[in-house]
N, C-alpha and C positions, 0 to 999 in steps of 0.2 A: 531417417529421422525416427526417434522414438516419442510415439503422441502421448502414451501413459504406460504405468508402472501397476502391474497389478502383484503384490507381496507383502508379508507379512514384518511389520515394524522389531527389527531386535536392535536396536538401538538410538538415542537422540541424542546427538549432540547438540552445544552451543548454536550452530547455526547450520546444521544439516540432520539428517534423521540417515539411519543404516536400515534398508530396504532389504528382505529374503525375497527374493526372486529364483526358484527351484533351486541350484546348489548352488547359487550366487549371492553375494551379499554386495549393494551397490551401495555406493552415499549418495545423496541425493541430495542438494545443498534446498533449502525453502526459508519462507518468508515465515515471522511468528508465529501467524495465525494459524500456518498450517501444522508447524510443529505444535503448537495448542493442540489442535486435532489429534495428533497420534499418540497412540497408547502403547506400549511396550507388549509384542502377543498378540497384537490385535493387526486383523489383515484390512486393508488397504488400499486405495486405487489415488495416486497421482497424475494428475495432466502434466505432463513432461515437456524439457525443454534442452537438447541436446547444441552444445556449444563446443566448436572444435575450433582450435587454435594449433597456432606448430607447436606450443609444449604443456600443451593444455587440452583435456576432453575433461568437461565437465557438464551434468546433468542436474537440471536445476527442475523442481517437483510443484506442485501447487493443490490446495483439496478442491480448489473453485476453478471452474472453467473460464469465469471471467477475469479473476487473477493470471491464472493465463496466458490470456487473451491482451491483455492490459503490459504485464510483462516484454511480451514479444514486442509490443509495440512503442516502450520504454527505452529497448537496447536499437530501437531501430533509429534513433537521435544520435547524431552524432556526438560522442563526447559521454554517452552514458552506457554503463559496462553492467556484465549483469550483476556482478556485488552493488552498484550504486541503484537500478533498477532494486535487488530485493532490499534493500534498506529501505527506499520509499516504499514499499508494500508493505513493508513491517510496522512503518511510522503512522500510516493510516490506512480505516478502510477503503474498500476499493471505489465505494461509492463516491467517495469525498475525493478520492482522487482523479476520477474520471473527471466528476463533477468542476475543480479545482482548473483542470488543462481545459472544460468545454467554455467555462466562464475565465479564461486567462487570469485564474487571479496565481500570477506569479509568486505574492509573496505567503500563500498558503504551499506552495508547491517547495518553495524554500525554507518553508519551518521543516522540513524533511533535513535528515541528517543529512553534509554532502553537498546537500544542493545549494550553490551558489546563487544569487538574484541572476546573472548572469543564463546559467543553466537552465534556470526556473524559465526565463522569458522563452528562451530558444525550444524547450521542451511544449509549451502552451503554443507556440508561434507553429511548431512544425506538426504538433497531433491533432490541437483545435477543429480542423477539419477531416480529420482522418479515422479517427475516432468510430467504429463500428458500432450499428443499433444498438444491438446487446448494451455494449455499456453505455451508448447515450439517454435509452430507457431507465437504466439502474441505477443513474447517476440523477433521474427525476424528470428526465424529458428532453429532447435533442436540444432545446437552448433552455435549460433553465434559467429562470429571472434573479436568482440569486442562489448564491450557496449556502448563505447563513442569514439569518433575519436579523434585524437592525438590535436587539435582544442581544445576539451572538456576537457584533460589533462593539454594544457598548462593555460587553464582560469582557472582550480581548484588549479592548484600551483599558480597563479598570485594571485589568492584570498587568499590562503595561505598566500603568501608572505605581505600580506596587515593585514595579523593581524588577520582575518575573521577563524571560526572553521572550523573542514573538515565536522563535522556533520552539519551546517548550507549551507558547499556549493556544497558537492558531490552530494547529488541527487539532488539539486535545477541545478545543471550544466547537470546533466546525463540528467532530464526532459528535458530542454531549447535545447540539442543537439538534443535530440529526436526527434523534433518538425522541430527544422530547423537542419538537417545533413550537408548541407554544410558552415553552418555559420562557422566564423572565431573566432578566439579566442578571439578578443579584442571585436567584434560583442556580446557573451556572458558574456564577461564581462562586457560589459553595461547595459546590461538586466538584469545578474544576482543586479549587483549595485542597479540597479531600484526596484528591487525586495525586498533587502538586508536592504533597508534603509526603 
């Protein structure tokens, strides 16, 4: 197994970045945030995650230990592959996602591209308890009391009510509450708006 990638970035694409590793150039498939992270020239260290298949060897990258972490334990769900794994990491932060499977709330986990209600339950039903300190800590405490404050509830029904998808505005509301806990509801509905459009 390969745990990390230590090389210099000469290329990003779409949904992988091209890794210089001494006279090797690897692709390395990652989630947004990570290709956010890389700068073209600029050296590098990936947590790595090596996927072998009969017609398939693919290496998927991460800048956070806890994406990761979270990753591995994503494709360890039956039914979830690691394209559908990094598409949930790309759609929210990790925090919210942890957060999301420790509080079963399913249909956060289904505003995620991909993810069916279906999928959603069976992923919170089999990590819910599996779930390692690390991100039970960074997700705000091994049971947190809620994901989102009643603030955060009322802007994702207003947006609802505006016509807007629940997968286009549950985690972009769950992130935005995150950030600011005491904002008001109409305060993330502005944000979220600005964001939306």
């Amino acid at each position: 197994m390969i745990a990390f990638l230590d090389g210099v970035v000469s290329e990003i694409r779409e949904s992988s970045v091209i890794m210089q590793a001494g006279a090797f150039g690897l692709e390395v498939f990652a989630p947004k945030s990570t290709l956010v992270a890389c700068k073209v020239g600029t050296a590098l260290r990936l947590h790595t995650h090596l996927v072998v298949k009969e017609e398939l060897l693919a290496l998927y990258g991460f800048h956070d230990r806890d994406m990761h972490t979270l990753f591995s334990y994503l494709i360890s769900v039956s039914g979830i592959g690691p394209k559908l794994a990094l598409a949930m990491l790309s759609s929210m932060p990790t925090t919210i996602l942890a957060g999301a499977i420790l509080q079963g709330d399913s249909g956060l986990l289904a505003s995620a591209p991909g993810v069916g209600k279906k999928t959603a339950e069976r992923i919170a039903l089999e990590l819910r308890n599996k779930l390692p300190e690390e991100l039970m800590a960074a997700s705000g405490g091994a049971r947190p009391t809620a994901l989102m404050s009643q603030a955060g509830e009322d802007a994702v029904e207003a947006l609802l009510a505006l016509g807007y998808r629940e997968t286009q505005v549950k985690s972009l509301i769950a992130e935005l509450a995150l950030k600011e806990p005491e904002a008001t509801a109409e305060a993330l509905i502005r944000k979220a708006l600005s964001k939306l459009r």
